[in-house]
RODO-2510 file (C-alpha; in nm, 4 decimals, decimal comma):
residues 499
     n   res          X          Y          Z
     1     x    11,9328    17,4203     5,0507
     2     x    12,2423    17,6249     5,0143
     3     x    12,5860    17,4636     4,7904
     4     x    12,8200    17,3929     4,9890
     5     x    13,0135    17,5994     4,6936
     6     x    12,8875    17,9187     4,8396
     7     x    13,0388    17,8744     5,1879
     8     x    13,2830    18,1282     5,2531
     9     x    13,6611    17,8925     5,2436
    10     x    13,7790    17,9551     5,6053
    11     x    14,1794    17,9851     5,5237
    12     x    14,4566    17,9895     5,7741
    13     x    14,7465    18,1693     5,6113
    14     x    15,0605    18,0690     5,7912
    15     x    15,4115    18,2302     5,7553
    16     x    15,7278    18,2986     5,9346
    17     x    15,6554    18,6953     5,8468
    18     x    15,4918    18,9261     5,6991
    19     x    15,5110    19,3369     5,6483
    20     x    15,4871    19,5620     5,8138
    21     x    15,5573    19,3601     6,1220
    22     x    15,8656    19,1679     5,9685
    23     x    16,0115    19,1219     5,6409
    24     x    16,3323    18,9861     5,5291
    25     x    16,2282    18,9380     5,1603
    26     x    15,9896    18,8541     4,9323
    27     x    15,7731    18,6133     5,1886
    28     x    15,6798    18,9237     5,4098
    29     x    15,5057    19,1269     5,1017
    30     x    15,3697    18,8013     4,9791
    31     x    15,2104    18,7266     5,3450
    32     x    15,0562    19,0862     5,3405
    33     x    14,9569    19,1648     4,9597
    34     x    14,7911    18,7573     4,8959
    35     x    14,5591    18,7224     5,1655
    36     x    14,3451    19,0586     5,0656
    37     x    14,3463    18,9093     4,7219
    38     x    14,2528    18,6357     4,8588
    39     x    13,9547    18,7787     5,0343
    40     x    13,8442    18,9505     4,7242
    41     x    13,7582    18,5692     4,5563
    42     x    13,5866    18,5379     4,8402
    43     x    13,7731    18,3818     5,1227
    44     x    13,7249    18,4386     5,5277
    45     x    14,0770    18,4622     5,6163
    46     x    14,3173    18,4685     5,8740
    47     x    14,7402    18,5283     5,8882
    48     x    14,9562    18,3464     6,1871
    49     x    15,2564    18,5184     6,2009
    50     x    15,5527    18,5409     6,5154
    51     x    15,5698    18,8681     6,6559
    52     x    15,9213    18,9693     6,6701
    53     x    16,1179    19,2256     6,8751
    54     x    16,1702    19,4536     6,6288
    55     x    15,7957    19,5056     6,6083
    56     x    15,7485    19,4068     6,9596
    57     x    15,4958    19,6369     7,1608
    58     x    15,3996    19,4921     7,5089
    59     x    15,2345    19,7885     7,6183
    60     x    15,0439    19,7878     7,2237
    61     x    14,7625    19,6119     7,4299
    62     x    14,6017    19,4087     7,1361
    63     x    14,2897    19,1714     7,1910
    64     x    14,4072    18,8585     7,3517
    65     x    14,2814    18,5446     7,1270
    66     x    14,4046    18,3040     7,3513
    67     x    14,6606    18,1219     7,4997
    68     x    14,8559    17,8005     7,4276
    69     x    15,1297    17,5864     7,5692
    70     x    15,4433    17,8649     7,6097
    71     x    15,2536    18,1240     7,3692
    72     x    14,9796    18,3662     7,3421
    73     x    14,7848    18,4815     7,0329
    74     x    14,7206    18,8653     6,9975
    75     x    14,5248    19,0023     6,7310
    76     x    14,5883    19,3192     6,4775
    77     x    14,4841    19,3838     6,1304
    78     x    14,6377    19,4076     5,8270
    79     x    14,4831    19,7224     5,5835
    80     x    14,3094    19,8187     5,4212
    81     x    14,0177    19,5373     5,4507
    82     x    14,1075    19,4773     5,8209
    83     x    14,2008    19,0912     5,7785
    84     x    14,3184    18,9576     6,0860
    85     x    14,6743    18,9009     6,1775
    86     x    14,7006    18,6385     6,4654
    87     x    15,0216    18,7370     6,5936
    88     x    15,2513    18,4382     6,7705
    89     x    15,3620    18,6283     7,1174
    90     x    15,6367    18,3864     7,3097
    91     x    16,0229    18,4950     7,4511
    92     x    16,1366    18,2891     7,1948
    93     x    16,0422    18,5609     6,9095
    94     x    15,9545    18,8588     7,1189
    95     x    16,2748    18,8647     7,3596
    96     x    16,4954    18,7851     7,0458
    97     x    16,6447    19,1092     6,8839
    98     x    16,8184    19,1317     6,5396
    99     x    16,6971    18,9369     6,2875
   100     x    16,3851    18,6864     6,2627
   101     x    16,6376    18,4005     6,1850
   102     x    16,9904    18,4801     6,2791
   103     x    17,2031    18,5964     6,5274
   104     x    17,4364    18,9341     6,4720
   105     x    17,6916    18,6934     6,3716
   106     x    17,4877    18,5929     6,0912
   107     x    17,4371    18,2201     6,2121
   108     x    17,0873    18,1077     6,2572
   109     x    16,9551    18,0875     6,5804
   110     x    17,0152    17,7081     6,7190
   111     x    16,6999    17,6836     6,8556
   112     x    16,4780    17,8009     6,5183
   113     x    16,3803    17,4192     6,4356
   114     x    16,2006    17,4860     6,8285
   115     x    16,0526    17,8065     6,7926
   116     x    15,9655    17,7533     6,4344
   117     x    15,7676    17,3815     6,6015
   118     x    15,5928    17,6543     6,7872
   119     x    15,4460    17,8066     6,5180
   120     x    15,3342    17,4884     6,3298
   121     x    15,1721    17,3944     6,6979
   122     x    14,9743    17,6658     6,7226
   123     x    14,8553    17,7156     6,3844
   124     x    14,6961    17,3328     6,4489
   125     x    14,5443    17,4431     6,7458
   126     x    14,3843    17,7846     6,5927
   127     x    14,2945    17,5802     6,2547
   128     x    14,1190    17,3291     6,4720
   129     x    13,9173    17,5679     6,7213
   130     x    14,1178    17,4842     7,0505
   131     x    14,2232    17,8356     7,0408
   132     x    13,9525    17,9952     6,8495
   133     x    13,6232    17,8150     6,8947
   134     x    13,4062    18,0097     6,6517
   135     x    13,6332    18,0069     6,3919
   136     x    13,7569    17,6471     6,2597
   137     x    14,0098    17,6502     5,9196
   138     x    13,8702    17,4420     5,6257
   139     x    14,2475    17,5014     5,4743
   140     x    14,5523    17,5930     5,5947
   141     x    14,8206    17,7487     5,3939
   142     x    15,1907    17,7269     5,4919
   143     x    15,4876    17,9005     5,3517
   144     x    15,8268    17,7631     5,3486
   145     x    16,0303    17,5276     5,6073
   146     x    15,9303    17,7175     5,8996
   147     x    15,5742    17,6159     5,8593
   148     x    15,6962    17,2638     5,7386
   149     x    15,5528    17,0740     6,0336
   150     x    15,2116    17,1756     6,0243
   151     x    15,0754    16,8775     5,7891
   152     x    15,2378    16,6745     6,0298
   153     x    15,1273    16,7811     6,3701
   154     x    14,7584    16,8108     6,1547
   155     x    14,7622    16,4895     6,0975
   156     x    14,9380    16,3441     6,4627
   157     x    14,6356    16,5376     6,6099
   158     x    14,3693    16,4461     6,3859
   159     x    14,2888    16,8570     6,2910
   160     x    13,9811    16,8222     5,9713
   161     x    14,1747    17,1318     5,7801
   162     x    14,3572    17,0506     5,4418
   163     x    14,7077    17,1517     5,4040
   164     x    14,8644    17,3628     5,1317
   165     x    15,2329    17,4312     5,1568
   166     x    15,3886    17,6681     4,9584
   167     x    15,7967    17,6374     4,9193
   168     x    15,9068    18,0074     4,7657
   169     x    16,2823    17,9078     4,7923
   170     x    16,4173    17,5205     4,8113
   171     x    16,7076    17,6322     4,9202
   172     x    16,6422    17,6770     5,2662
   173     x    16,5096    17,3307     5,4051
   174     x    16,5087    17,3770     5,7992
   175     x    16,7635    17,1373     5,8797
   176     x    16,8746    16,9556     6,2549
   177     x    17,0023    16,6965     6,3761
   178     x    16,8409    16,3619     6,5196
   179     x    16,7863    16,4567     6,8308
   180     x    16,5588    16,7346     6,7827
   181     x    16,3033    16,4363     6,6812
   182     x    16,3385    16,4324     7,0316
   183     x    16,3099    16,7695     7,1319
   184     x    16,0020    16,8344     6,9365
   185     x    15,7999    16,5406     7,0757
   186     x    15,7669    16,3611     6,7640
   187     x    15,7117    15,9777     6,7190
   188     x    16,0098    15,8140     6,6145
   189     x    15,8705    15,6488     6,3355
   190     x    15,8984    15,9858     6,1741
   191     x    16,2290    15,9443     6,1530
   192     x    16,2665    15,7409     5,7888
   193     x    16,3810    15,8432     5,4642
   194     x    16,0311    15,8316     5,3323
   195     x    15,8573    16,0735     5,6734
   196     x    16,1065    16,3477     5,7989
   197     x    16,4818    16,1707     5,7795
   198     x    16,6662    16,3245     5,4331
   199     x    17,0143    16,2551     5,4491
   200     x    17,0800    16,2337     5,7887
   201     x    16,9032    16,5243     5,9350
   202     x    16,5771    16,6197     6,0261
   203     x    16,4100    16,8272     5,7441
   204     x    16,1208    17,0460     5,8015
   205     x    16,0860    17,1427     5,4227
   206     x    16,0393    16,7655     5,3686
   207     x    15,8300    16,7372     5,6577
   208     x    15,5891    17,0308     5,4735
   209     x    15,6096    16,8267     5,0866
   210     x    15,5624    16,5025     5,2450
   211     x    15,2717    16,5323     5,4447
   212     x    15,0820    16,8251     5,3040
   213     x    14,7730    16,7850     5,0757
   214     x    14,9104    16,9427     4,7726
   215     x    15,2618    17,1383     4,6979
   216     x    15,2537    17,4811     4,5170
   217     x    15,5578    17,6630     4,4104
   218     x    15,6081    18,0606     4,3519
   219     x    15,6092    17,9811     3,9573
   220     x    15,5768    17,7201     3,6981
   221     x    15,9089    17,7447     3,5678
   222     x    16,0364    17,6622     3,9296
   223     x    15,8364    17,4003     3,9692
   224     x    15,9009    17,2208     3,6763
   225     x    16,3024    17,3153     3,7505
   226     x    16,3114    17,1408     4,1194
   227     x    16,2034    16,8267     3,9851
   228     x    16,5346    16,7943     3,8342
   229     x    16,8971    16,7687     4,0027
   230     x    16,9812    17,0808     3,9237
   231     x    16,7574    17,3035     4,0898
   232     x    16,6012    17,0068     4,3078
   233     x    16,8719    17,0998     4,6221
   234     x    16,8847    16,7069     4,6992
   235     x    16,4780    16,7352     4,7087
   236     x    16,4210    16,6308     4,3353
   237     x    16,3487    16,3018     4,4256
   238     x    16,0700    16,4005     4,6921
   239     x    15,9019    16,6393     4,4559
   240     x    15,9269    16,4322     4,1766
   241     x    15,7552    16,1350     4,3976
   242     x    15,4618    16,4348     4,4952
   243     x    15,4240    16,5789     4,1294
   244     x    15,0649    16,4676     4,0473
   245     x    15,0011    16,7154     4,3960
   246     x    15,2535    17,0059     4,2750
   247     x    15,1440    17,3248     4,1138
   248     x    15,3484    17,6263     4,0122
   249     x    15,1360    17,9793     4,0366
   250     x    15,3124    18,2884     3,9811
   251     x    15,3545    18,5526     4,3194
   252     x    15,1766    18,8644     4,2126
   253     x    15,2427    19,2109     4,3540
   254     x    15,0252    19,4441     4,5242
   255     x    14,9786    19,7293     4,2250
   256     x    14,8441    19,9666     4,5176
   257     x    15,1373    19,9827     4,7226
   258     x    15,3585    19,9387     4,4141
   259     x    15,2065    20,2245     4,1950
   260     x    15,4224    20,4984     4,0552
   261     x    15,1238    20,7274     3,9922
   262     x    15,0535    20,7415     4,3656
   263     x    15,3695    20,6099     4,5667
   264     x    15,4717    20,8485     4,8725
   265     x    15,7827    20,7413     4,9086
   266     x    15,9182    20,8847     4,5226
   267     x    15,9454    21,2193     4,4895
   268     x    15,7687    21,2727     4,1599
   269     x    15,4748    21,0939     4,0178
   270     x    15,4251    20,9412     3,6862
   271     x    15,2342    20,7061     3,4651
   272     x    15,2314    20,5061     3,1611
   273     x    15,0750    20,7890     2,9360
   274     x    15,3215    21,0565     3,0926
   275     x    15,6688    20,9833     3,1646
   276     x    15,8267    21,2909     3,3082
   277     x    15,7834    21,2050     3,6926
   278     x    16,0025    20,8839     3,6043
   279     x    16,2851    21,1440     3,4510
   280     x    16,2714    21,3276     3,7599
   281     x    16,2587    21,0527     3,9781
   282     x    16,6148    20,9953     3,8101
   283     x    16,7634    21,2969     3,8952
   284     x    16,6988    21,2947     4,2177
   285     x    16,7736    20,9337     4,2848
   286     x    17,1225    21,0239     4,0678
   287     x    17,1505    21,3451     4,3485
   288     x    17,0660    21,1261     4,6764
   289     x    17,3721    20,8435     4,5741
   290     x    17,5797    21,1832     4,4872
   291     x    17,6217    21,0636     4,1297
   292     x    17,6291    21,3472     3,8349
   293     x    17,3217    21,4040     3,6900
   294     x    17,3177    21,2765     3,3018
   295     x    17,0062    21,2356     3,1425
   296     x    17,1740    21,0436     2,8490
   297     x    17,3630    20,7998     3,0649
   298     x    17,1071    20,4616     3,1323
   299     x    17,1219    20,4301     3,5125
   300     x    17,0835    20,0127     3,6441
   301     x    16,9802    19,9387     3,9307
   302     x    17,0308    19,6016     4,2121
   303     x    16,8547    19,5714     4,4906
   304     x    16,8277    19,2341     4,6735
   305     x    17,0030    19,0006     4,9265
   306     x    17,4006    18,9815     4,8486
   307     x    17,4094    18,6286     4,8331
   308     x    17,5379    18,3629     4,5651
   309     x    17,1967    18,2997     4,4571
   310     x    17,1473    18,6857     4,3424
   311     x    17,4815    18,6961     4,1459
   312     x    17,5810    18,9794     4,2030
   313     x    17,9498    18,8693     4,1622
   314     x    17,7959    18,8294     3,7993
   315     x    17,6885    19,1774     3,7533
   316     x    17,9740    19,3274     3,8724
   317     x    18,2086    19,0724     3,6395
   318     x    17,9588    19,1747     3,3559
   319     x    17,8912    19,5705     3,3628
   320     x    18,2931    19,6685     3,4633
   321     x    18,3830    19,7421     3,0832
   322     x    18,1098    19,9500     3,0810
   323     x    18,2210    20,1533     3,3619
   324     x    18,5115    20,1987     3,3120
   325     x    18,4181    20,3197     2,9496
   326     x    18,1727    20,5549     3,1081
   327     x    17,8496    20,3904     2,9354
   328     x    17,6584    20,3413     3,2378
   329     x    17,5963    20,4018     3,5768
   330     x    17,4814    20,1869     3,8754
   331     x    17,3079    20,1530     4,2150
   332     x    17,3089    19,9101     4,4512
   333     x    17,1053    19,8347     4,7651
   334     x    17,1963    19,5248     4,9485
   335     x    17,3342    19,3517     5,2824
   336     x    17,4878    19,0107     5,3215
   337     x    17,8048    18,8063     5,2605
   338     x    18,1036    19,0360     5,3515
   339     x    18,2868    18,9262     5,0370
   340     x    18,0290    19,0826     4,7917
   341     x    17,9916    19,3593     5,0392
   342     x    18,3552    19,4053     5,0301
   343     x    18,3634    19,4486     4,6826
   344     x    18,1172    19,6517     4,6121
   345     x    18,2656    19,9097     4,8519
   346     x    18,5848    19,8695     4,6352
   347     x    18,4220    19,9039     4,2891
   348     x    18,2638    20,1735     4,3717
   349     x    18,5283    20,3820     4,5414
   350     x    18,6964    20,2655     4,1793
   351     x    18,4004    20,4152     3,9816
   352     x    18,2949    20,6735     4,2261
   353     x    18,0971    20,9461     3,9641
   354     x    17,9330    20,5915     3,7837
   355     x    17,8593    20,3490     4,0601
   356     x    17,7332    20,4114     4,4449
   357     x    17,5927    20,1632     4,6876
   358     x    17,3933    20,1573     5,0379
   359     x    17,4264    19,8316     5,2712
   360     x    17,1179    19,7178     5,4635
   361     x    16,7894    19,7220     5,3588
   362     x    16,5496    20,0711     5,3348
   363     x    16,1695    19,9876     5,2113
   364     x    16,1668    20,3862     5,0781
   365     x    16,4582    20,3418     4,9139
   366     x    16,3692    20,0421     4,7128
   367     x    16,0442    20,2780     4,5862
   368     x    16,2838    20,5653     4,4765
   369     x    16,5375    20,3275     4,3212
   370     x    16,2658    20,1702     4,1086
   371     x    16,1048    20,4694     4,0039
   372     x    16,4526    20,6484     3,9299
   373     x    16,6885    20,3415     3,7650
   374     x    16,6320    20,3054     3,3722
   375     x    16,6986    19,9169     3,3875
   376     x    16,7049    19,6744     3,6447
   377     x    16,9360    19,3962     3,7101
   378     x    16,8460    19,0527     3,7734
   379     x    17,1505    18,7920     3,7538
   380     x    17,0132    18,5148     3,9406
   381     x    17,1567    18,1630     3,9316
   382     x    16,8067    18,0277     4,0243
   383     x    16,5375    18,2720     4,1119
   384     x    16,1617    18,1062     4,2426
   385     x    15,9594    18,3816     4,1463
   386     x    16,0979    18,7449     4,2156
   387     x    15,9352    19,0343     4,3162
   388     x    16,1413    19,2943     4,1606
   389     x    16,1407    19,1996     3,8286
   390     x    15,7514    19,2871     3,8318
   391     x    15,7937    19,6062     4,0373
   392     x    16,0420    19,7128     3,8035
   393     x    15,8357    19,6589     3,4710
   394     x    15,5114    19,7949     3,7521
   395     x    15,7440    20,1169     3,6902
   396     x    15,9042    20,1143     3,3890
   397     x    16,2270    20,0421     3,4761
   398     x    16,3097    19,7688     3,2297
   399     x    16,4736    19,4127     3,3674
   400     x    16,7905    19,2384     3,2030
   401     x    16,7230    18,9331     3,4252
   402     x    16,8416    18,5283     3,3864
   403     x    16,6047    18,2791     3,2042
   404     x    16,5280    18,0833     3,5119
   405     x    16,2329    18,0168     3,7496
   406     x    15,9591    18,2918     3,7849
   407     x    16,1851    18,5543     3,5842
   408     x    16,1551    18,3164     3,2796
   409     x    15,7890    18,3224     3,3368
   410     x    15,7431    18,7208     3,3515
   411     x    16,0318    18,8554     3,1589
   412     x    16,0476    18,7939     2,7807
   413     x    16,3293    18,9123     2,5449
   414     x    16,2964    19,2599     2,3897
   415     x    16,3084    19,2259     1,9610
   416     x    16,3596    19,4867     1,7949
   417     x    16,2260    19,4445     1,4527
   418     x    16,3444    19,6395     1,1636
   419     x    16,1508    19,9077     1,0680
   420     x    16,0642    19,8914     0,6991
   421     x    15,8883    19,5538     0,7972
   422     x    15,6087    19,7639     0,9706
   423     x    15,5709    19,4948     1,2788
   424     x    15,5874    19,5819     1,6176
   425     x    15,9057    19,5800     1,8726
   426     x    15,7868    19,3182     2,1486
   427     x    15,9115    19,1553     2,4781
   428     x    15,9697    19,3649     2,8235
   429     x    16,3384    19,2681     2,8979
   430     x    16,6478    19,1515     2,8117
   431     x    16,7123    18,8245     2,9177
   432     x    17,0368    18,5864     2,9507
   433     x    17,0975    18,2235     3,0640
   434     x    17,1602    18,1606     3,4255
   435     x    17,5446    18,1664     3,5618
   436     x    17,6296    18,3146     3,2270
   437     x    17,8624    18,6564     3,2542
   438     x    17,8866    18,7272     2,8551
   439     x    17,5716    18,6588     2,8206
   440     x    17,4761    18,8715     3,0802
   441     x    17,7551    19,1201     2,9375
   442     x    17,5502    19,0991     2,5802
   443     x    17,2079    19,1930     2,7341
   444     x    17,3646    19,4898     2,9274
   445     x    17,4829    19,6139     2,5650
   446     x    17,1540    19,5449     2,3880
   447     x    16,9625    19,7954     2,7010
   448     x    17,2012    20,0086     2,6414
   449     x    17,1507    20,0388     2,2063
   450     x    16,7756    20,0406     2,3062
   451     x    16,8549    20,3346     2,5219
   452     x    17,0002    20,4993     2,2734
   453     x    16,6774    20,4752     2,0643
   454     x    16,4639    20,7235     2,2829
   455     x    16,1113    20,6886     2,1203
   456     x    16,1789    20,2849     2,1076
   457     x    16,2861    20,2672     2,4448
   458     x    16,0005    20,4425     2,5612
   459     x    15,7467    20,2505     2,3897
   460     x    15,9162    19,9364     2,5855
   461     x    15,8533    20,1089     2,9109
   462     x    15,5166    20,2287     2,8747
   463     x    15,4211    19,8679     2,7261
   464     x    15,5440    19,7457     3,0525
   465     x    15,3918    19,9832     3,2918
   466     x    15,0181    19,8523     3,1117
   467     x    15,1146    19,4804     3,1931
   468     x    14,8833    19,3482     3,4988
   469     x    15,0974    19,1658     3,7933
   470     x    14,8405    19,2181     4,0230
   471     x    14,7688    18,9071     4,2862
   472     x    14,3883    18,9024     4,1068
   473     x    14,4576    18,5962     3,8878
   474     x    14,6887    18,4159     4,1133
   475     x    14,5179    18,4687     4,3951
   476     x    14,1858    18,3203     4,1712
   477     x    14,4183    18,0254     4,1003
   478     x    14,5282    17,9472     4,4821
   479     x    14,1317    17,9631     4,5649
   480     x    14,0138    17,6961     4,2578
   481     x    14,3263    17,4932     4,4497
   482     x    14,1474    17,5399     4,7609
   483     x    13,8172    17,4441     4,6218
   484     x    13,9232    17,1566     4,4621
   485     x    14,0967    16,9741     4,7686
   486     x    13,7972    17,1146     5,0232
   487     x    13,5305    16,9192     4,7615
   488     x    13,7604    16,6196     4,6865
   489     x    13,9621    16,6024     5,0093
   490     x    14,2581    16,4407     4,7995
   491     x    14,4138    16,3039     5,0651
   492     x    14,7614    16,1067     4,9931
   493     x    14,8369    15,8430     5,1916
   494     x    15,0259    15,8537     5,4584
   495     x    15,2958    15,7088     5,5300
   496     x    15,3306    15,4627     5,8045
   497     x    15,6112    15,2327     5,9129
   498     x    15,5932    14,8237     5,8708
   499     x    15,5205    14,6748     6,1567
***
């Protein structure tokens, strides 16, 4: 008789994107770099994602999977293992141009908590074989709001799979009003302060911590931080009441795609034991942003959303003395509020041989940038996990990043220790609190005094190049998770109203 240990774990991966198809941040390289780790410990698994317009082929001709109410499910494959990737084909993603969530205005689409419901629908119907008969989910693992009402319409419709969900930024909670209850065809016993109802308006993050099997969180700084009223966003309270079910495991990269030895889109190649790709890479990343090219200048870099979260008000507040004293120079690559915008296109007309910026968002670029910036800037007032941070130290471009979240848990302090002692320099960073401009003004200055110290420097960088961020040992954590609640079932109880 076979274990039931040495079944394959049938896992539904669920989220609102993933690259190449989509990808508006971090989610989309998660969704495609985790599931082939997850495959690797062993795992038969599948990825439900909408098909957008931007990605939108009708004339691609992929397998048909099946069909559902207002939807069908198309199949492609995601390299280089072939997984699956069940894409969601409906007007309501596929006749929808600009972004995934918003319209051009930047508001978000008023019918996402629908089309988002359609997503959670169908992943219950593929977990649970309506769709796919010969294929049945033993867990399905959702990502963020938009995949918030899968635990519940698992458990309305009685579907055997266990439910992780995975929240990689509180901040966004998938918020509605009352009569969407409605809308969506839920019961309206949902609607209570202890099911779906959080402060007046329907929540489908709530929806996803309430009624899932167990909680997981990009890092276990973060998940220790939302528990508090600080970081919780007006959800400490939930997750504090779901913290014997809530785990913090740290995203992981994928150190194939993200590999400065063998990267297409950099210009020169380079690894931990030979550096002079990396000082190449600079000069030509210095000549594409028409900067001079100076060696003995530290370049930083930003690249991320231009949002409050990312502070890059911070940065800017922080690194201006040095610019104007001609210490430094800096790249940016961002898009998003019009006030940061606004003033980055000012500073840098200001500083225009030290500072240059590009708006939008340019996957090549990102690859040059990291491979050609010395240091890389991470102010974040609250951060999950971040990706950067570990593709920067991936290529030795060392972070100064806030003590918060996921970059607490991957960035540690750089010490220099004085040389007659005969120890060792440690730590991969510089590192500030959160919110904290001189602080972050301080860690600037100590990069730059490393910089200055050219054999000590570069010890730092190759020491960081040898670190492993690969998805292996997170990905081995997520499927002990899954093992655990597949043998014990952990079920919570539900809630139910009083009759």
């Amino acid at each position: 008789m076979v274990a039931q240990n040495y079944q394959p774990l049938r896992v539904l991966f669920v989220a609102s994107e993933i690259a190449p198809w989509s990808k508006t941040g971090g989610l989309g390289d998660v969704a495609a770099a985790l599931p082939p780790a997850l495959l690797k410990q062993g795992c038969d698994i599948r990825v439900l994602a909408p098909w957008y317009a931007c990605h939108y082929d009708p004339a691609a001709r992929l397998p048909l999977v099946g069909k559902g109410h207002g939807y069908r499910i198309v199949e492609d494959s995601l390299p280089p293992y072939g997984i699956p990737v069940w894409l969601l084909e409906s007007a309501a993603f596929t006749e929808r141009t600009g972004h995934p969530y918003m319209d051009a205005s930047g508001q978000e689409w008023s019918d996402n908590p629908g089309r988002f419901n359609l997503l959670s629908r169908a992943a219950i119907a593929l977990a649970s074989g309506c769709i796919t008969p010969a294929w049945k989910a033993d867990i399905i693992h959702c990502n963020d709001w938009q995949t918030g009402l899968v635990p519940v319409w698992g458990m309305l419709e009685r579907c055997s799979a266990s439910v992780i969900f995975t929240i990689h930024n509180l901040a966004y909670q998938g918020l509605s009003g009352h009569d969407w209850l409605n809308w969506l065809a839920l019961p309206p016993w949902l609607w209570h302060p202890e099911a779906l109802e959080h402060h007046h308006y329907l929540s489908q993050l709530k929806a996803g911590i309430k009624f899932s099997h167990h909680v997981t969180t990009v890092s276990p700084s973060y998940a220790h931080e939302i528990c508090g009223p600080e970081a919780g966003m007006g959800m400490d309270g939930v997750l504090r009441s779901r913290s014997d079910s809530l785990t913090g495991i740290t995203n992981g990269i994928d150190d194939q795609v993200w590999n400065p030895a063998t990267d297409p889109y950099i210009p020169h190649h380079y690894d931990a034991d030979d550096l002079s790709g990396k000082f190449l890479a600079k000069t030509a990343l210095q000549q594409e942003f028409g900067l001079p090219h100076r060696a003995n200048i530290p370049l930083i870099a930003f690249i991320g959303r231009l949002v409050y979260q990312k502070g890059i008000d911070l940065l800017l507040d922080a690194i201006t003395d040095y610019l104007k004293h001609d210490m430094v120079q800096l790249v940016v690559l961002g898009a998003g509020g019009w006030f940061y915008e606004h003033r980055l296109r000012e500073m840098s007309f200001h500083f225009s041989k030290r500072m240059a910026i590009r708006t939008g968002y340019d996957e090549p670029l990102a690859h040059r940038i990291e491979a050609g910036a010395d240091f890389f800037a991470m102010p974040s007032r609250f951060e999950p996990c971040g990706l950067n941070q570990l593709y920067s130290l991936r290529y030795g471009t060392l972070p100064i990043a806030a003590q918060c979240g996921g970059l607490k848990d991957t960035v540690s302090d750089i010490n220099l220790v004085p040389s007659a002692t005969g120890a060792t320099d440690s730590g991969n960073g510089f590192t500030f609190p959160p919110g904290d401009t001189g602080g972050l003004h301080h860690a600037i200055g100590r990069a730059l005094h490393l910089y200055e110290q050219t054999e000590r420097w570069q010890l730092r960088v190759r020491s960081a190049m040898r670190e492993d961020h690969s998805w292996k040992s997170s990905a081995h954590a997520y499927y002990q998770l899954y093992q655990a609640i597949r043998e014990n079932r952990c079920h919570q109880t539900r809630w139910v109203p009083s009759i």
